[in-house]
C-alpha positions as CSV (number, residue, x, y, z in Angstrom):
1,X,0.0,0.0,0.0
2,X,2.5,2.5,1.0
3,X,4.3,2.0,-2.3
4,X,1.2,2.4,-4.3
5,X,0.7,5.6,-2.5
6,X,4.3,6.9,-3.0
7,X,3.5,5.8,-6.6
8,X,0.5,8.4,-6.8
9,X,3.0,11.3,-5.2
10,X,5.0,10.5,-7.6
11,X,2.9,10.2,-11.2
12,X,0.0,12.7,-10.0
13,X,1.0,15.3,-7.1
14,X,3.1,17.1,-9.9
15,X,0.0,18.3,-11.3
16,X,-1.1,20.3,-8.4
17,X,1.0,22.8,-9.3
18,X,0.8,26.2,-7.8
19,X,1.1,28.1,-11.1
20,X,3.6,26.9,-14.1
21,X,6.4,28.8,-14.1
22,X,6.6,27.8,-9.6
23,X,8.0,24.7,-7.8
24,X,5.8,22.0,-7.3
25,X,4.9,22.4,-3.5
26,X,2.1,20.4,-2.1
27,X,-0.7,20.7,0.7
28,X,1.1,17.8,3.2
29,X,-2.7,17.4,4.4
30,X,-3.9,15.5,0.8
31,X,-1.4,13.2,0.8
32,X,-0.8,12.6,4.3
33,X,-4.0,13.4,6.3
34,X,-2.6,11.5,9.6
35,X,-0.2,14.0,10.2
36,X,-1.4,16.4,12.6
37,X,-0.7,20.3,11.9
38,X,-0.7,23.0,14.5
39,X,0.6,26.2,12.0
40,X,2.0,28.4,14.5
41,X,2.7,31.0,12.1
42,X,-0.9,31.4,10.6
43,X,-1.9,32.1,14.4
44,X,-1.6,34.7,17.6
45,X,0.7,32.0,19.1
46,X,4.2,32.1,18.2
47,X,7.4,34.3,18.9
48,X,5.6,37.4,17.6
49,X,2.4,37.3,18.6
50,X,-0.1,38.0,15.3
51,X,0.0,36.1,12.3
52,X,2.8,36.4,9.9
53,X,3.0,38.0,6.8
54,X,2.5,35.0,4.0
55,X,0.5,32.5,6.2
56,X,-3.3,33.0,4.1
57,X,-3.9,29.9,5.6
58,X,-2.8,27.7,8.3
59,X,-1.9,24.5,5.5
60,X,1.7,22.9,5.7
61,X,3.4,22.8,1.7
62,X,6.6,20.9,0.9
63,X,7.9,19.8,-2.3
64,X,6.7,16.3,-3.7
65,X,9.9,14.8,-2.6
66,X,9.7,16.1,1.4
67,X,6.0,14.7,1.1
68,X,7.4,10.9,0.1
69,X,10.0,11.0,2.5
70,X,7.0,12.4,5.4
71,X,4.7,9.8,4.3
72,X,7.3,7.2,4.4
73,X,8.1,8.5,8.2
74,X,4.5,8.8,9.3
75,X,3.6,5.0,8.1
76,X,6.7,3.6,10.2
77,X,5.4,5.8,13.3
78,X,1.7,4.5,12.9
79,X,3.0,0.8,13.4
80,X,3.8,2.4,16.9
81,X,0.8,4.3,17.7
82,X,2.6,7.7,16.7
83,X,2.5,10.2,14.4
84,X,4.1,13.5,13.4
85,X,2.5,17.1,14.1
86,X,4.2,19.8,12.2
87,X,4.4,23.6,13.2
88,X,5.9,25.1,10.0
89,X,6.6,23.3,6.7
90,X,7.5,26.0,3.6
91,X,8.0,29.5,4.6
92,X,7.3,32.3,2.2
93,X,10.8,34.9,2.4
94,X,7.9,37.8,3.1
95,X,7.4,35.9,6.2
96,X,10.8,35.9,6.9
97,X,11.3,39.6,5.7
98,X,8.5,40.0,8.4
99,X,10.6,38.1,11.2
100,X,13.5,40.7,10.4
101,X,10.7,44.1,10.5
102,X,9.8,42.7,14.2
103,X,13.8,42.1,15.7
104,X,14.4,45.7,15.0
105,X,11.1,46.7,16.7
106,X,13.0,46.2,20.0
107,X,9.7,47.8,22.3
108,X,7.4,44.7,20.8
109,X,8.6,42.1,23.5
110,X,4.9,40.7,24.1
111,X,5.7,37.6,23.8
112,X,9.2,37.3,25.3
113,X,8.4,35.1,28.3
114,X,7.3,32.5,26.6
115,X,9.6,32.2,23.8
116,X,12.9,33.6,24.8
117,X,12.4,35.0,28.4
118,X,16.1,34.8,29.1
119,X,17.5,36.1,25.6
120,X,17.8,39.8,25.1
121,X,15.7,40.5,22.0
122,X,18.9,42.8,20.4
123,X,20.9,39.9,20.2
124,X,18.2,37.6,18.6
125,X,20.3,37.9,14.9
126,X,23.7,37.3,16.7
127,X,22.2,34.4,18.5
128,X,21.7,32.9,15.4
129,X,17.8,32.7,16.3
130,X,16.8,35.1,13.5
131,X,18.0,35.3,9.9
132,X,17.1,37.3,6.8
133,X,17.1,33.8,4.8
134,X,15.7,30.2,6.1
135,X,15.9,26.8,4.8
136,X,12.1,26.6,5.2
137,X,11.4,28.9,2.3
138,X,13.0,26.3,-0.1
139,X,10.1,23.8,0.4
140,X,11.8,20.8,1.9
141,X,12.1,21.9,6.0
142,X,10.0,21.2,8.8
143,X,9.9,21.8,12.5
144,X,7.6,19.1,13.8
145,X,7.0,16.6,17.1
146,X,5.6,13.5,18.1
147,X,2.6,13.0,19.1
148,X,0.8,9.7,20.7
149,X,-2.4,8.1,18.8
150,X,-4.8,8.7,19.5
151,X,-4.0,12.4,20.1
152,X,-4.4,14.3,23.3
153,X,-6.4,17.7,23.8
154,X,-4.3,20.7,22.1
155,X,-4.0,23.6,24.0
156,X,-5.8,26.9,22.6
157,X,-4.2,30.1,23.2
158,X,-6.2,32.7,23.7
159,X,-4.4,36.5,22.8
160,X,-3.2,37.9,25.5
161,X,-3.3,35.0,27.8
162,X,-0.8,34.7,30.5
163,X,2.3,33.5,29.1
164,X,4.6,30.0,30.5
165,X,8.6,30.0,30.0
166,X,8.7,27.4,27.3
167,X,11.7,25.4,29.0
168,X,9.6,24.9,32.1
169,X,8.2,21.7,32.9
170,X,6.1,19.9,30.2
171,X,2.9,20.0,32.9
172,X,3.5,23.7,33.5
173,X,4.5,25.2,29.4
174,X,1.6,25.8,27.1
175,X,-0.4,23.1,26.8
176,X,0.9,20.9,24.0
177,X,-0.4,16.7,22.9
178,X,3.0,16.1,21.6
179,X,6.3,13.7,23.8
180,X,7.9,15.6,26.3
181,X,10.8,17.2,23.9
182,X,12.2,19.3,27.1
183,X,11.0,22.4,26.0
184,X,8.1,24.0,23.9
185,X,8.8,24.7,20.2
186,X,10.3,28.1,19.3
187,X,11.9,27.8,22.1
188,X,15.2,30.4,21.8
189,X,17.4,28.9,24.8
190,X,20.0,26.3,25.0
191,X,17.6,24.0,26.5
192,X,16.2,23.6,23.3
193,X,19.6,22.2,21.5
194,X,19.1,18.8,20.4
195,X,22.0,17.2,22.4
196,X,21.6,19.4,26.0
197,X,22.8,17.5,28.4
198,X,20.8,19.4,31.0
199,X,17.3,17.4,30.0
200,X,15.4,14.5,31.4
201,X,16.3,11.1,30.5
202,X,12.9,10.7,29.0
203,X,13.1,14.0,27.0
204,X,16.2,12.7,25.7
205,X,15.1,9.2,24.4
206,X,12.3,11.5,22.8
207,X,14.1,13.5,20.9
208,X,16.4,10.8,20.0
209,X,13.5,9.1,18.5
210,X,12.2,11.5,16.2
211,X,15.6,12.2,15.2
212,X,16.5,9.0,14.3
213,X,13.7,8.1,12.4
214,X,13.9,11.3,10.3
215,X,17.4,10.7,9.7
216,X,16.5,7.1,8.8
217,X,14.2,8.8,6.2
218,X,16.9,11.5,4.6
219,X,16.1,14.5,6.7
220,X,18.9,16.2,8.9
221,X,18.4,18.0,12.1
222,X,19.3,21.0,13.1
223,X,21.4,20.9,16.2
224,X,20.1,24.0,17.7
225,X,16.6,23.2,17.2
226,X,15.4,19.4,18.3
227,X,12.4,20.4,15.7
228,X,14.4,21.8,12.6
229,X,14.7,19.3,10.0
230,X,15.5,19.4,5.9
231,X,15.9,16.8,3.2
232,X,19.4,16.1,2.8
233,X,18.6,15.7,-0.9
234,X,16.3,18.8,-1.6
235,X,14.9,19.5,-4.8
236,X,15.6,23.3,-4.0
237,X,18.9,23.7,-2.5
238,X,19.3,27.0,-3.5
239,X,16.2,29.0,-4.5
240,X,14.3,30.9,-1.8
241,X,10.8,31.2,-2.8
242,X,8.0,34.1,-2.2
243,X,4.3,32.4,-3.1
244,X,1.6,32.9,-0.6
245,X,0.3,29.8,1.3
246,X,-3.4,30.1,1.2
């Protein structure tokens, strides 16, 4: 079954093109509807607080050949009553261009507890946290978790809520149904490295696990992020692309 499916990527996703002359990126929900998305970007609840620039719709898009390798992933994680949940998949550069507008806004810390409550938001580009280009807007990286099936509640975050340290505890951070990772995602603090040594024993087998079956699958992580992950052999390597998601 799986290779009949692979098959179909393969033959008749290139057809759902967005526009001619554009790469062929994909909705990850019609090919691989298991997957659970939480699109942090197309909401109030990530680093900056509104939605970002580029994010008409809360829908994860990756090239044809990051959707093979994801479905491959996600059918070796069902066999063990898991699955993946992705918070960002391609990222338009206008999102990015917007990252860079709001790290020289240095009064607009509303959301600095949560995401980087010990990081002084003038150093976020020397920190390496924020760049003017990202791997994301080539199509083939993902920042995702893993999640138990049948899935757990998913926290809501209401604007304006009061706001958790994301390296606290996973019983006292936002609300989140994924494996205890040691930290929530966009997490900017060391804590959220993939080989700390200053996490749990159980946060560590987790993120073992989801980086060795992504690895096992052609994606390589990002060492500074336990969530950051890109296909070794993407189709894009060195385009940066601008289309809306929507």
């Amino acid at each position: 079954m799986i290779k009949l499916f692979l098959l179909f990527l393969t033959i008749l996703v290139p057809k759902l093109v967005f526009g001619a002359t554009l790469p062929t990126l994909i909705r990850l929900s019609m090919v691989a509807p298991n997957i659970i998305q939480e699109m942090r970007y197309a909401t109030d609840h990530n680093f900056v607080g509104r939605p970002i620039k580029g994010y008409g719709a809360a829908e994860c898009w990756v090239t044809v050949a990051a959707a093979k390798a994801l479905t491959t992933v996600e059918a070796k994680l069902g066999a063990h009553s898991l699955s993946l949940k992705v918070y960002d998949c391609y990222r338009p550069q206008r999102a990015v261009d917007d990252f860079v507008a709001w790290s020289k806004d240095l009064t607009d810390v509303k959301m600095k507890r949560e995401f980087y409550p010990k990081i002084d938001k003038s150093t976020l580009f020397h920190d390496g946290y924020i760049a003017e280009k990202s791997g994301h807007s080539r199509g083939s990286t993902v920042d995702l978790t893993l999640v138990h099936m049948p899935a757990g509640p998913q926290g809501t975050y209401p604007n304006g809520q009061d706001l958790k340290e994301c390296y606290r505890p996973q019983a006292e951070r936002f609300l989140d149904n994924s494996l205890d990772m040691g930290t929530g995602y966009d997490c900017f603090d060391p804590r959220a490295h993939t080989e700390n040594p200053e996490i749990s024993p159980e946060q560590k087998q987790n993120r073992q696990l989801l980086k060795s079956v992504m690895e096992q699958y052609g994606f390589k992580n990002y060492d500074q992020e336990w969530w950051h992950f890109t296909l070794k052999n993407e189709p894009y390597p060195n385009k940066y692309f601008d289309i809306e998601i929507k």
